[in-house]
PLY file of the C-alpha trace (Angstrom):
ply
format ascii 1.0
element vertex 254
property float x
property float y
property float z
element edge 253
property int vertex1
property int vertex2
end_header
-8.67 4.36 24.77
-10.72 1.38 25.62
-13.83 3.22 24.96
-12.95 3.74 21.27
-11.28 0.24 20.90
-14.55 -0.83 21.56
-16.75 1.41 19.35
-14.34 0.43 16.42
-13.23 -3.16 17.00
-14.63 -4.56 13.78
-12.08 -1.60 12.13
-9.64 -2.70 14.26
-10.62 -6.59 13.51
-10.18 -6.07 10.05
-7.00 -3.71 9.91
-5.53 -7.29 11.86
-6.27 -9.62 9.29
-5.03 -7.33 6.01
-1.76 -6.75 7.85
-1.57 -10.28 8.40
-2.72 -11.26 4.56
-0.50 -8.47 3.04
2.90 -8.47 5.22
2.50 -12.38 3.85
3.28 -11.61 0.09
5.21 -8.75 0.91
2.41 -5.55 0.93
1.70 -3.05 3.35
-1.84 -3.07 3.15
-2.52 0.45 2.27
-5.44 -0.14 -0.50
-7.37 -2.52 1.83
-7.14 0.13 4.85
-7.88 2.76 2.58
-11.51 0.58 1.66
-11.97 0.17 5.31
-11.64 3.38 6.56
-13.92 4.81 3.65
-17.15 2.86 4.53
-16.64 4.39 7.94
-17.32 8.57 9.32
-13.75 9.19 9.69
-13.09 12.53 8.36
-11.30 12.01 5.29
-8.20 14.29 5.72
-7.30 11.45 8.53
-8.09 8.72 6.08
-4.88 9.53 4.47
-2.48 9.72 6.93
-4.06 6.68 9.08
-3.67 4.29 6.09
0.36 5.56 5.57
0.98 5.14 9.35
-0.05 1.65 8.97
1.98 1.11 5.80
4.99 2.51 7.25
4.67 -0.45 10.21
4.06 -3.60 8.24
6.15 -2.77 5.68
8.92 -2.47 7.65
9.19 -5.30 9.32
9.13 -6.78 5.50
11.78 -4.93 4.64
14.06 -5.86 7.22
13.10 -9.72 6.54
14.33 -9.09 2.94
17.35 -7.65 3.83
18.53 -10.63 6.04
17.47 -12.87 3.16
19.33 -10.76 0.81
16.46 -10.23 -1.76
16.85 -6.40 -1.39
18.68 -5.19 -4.85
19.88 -1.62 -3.95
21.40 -0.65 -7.08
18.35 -1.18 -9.06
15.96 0.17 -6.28
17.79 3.67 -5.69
16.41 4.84 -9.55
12.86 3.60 -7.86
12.98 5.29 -5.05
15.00 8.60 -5.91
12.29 9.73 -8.85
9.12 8.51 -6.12
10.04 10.19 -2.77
9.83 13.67 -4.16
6.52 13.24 -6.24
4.99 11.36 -3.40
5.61 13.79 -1.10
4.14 16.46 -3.77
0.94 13.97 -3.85
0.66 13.74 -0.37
1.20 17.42 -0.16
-1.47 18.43 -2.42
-4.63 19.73 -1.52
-7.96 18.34 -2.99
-11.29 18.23 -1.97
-13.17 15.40 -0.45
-15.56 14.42 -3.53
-12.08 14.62 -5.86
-10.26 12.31 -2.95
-12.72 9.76 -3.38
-13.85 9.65 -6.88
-10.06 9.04 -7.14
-9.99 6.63 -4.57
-12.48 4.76 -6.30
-11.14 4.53 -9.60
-7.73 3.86 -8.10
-8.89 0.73 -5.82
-11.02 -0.75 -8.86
-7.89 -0.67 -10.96
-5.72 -2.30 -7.92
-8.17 -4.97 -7.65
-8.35 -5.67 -11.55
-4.52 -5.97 -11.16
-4.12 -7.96 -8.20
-7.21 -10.52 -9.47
-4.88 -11.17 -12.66
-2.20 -11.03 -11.24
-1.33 -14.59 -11.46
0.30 -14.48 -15.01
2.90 -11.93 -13.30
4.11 -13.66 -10.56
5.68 -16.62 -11.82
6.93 -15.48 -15.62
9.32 -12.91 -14.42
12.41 -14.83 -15.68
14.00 -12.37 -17.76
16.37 -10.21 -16.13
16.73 -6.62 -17.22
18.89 -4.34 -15.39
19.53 -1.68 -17.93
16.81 0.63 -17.41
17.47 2.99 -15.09
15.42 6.04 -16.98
12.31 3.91 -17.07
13.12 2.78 -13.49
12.65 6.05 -12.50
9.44 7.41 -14.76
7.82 4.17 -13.17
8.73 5.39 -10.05
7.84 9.07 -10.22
4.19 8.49 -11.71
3.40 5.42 -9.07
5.31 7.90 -5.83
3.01 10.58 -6.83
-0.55 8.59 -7.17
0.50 7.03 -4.07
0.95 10.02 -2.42
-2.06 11.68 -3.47
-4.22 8.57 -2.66
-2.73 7.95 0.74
-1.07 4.19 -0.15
2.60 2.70 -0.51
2.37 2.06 -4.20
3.13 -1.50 -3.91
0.11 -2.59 -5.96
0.80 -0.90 -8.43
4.62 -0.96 -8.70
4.79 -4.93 -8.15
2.56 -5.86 -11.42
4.34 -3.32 -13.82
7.56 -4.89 -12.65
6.37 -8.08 -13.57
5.45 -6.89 -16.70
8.59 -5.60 -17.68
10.71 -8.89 -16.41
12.08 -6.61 -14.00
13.75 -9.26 -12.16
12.81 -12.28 -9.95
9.62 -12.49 -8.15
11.04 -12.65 -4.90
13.38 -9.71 -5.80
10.24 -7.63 -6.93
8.52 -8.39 -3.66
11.14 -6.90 -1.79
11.33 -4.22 -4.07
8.55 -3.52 -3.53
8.59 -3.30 0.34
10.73 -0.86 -0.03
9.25 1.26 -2.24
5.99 1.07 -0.13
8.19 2.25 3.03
10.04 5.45 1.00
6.47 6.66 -0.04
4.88 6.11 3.11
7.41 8.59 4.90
7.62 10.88 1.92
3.34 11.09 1.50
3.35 10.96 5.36
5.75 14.03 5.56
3.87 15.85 2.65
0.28 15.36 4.33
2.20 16.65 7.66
3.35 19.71 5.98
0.05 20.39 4.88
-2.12 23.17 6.82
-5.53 21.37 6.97
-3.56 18.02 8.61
-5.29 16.22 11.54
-5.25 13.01 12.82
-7.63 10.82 15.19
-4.22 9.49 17.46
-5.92 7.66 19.44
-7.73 5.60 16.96
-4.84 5.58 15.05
-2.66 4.32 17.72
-4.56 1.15 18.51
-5.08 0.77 14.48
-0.87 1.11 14.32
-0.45 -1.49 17.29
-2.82 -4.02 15.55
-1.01 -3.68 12.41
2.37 -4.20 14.20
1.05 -7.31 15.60
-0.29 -8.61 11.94
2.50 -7.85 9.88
4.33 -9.36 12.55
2.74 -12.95 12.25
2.30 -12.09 8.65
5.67 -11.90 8.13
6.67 -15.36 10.06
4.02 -17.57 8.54
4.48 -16.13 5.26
2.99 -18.89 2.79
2.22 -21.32 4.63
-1.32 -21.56 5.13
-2.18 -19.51 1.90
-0.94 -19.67 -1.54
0.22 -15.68 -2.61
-2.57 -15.92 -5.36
-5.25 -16.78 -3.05
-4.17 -13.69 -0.77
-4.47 -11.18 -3.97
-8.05 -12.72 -5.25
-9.67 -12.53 -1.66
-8.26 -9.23 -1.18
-9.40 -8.36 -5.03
-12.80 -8.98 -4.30
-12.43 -6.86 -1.01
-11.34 -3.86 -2.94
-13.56 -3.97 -6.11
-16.87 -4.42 -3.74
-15.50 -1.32 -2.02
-14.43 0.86 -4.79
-17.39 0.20 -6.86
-19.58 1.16 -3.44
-17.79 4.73 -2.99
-18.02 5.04 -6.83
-21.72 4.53 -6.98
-22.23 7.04 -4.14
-20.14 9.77 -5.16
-20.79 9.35 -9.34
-24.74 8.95 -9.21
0 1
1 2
2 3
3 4
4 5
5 6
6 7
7 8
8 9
9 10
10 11
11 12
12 13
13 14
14 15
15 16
16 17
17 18
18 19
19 20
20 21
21 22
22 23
23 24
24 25
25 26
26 27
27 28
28 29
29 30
30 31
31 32
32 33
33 34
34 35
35 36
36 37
37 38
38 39
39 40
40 41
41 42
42 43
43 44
44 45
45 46
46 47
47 48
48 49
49 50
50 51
51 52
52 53
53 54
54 55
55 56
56 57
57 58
58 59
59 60
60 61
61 62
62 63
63 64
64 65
65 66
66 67
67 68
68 69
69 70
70 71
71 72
72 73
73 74
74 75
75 76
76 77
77 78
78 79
79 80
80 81
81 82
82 83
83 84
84 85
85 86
86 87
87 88
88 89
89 90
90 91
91 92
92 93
93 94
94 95
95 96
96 97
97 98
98 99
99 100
100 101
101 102
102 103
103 104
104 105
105 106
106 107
107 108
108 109
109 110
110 111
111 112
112 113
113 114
114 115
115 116
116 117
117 118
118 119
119 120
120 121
121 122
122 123
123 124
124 125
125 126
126 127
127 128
128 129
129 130
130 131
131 132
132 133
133 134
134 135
135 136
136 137
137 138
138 139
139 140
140 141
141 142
142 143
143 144
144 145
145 146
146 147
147 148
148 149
149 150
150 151
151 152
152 153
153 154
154 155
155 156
156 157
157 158
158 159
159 160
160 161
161 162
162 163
163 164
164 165
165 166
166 167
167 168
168 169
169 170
170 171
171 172
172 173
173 174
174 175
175 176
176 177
177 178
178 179
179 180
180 181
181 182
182 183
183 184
184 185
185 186
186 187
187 188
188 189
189 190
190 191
191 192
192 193
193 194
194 195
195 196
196 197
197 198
198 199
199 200
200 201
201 202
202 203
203 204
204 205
205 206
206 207
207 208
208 209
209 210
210 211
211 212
212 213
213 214
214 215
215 216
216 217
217 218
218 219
219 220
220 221
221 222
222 223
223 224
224 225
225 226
226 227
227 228
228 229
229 230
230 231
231 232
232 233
233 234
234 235
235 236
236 237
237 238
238 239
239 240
240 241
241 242
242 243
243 244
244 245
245 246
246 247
247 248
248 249
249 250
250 251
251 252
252 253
């Protein structure tokens, strides 16, 4: 174990500070572990599954820090999450090959880094209530459950700027929202890649990766934003993802 701490602290470095930067504004992190893990030789069938694991831990803690603040709407989160744990657990289910994964990955990190770097005119014009859309709660859900799946991520990036969009509700509320939707399509894409016949897993990589993440999302959650304004977190983090995504799109287009 110490051995492959060691031949993969700067992964393990980096995993620290995204679960720390994410679990602050409410995110699990997937995207950002996602760009890690691709610049690296992990195999990627354990890309996947490594990057959901990770979720599953930050987010959690989030979620349970919403609850006790009462941010968590359930009645308007159950259309969410009923039409997204199915099709995520389709996505995660479904096999495709490794140039398809990461042409896909790339394409979906550039557009979660063109969302999160604008991001700012979401976050604080979500003033407008609307609470009777339970049909488009749950398209929203189904399409975002199932790219998240597929990709190997919570959703949360791209769930929390279409709810701003829509004046879904308040931006705290949509934060929390969206901790929980990252957590339901962790486990469901988690559970789908499981079921799949070709599933493997570097555990003990993936164990030190899950106990760094613990730790991050941990202080993440506690310092919240204190040191660092949320859009400063989504810009740094934007320019982290679109160097990335552009990287695996270059080598896998041309």
């Amino acid at each position: 174990m110490l051995d492959v701490l060691l031949q993969n602290w700067i992964i393990v470095l980096a995993f620290f500070v995204i679960a720390v930067l994410y679990s602050s504004v409410g995110f699990g992190g997937g995207s950002s572990y996602l760009a890690i893990l691709a610049l690296t030789g992990i195999a990627f069938t354990q890309i996947r599954a490594t990057s959901l694991l990770c979720n599953i831990v930050v987010v959690s803690g989030n979620v349970f820090l919403y609850h006790k603040q009462n941010n968590i709407e359930w009645k308007k989160i159950i259309p969410l999450i009923l039409a997204s744990i199915p099709l995520a657990y389709l996505g995660g289910y479904l096999k495709i090959s490794q140039e398809v994964f990461f042409i896909l990955l790339g394409f979906t990190l550039l557009f979660a880094a063109i969302t999160m770097w604008f991001s700012k005119k979401f976050v604080y014009n979500s003033d407008t209530i609307n609470t009777k859309q339970n049909l488009k709660n749950s398209g929203i859900g189904g399409i975002v459950g199932f790219i998240s799946g597929m990709i190997g991520i919570g959703g949360g990036i791209f769930l929390a700027p279409l709810l701003h969009l829509i004046s879904w509700n308040t931006p705290k509320k949509i934060a929390a929202t969206a901790s929980v939707f990252i957590l339901a399509n962790s486990i469901a894409g988690l559970l789908g890649q499981f079921s799949n016949p070709e599933f493997s897993i570097n555990w003990q990589l993936t164990t030190i990766l899950l106990i760094t993440v613990f730790v991050g999302g941990q202080i993440g959650n506690r310092t919240s934003n204190k040191h660092f304004t949320q859009i400063q977190i989504k810009k740094a983090t934007a320019i982290l993802i679109a160097f990335v995504s552009i990287r695996i799109l270059i080598k896998h287009l041309l």
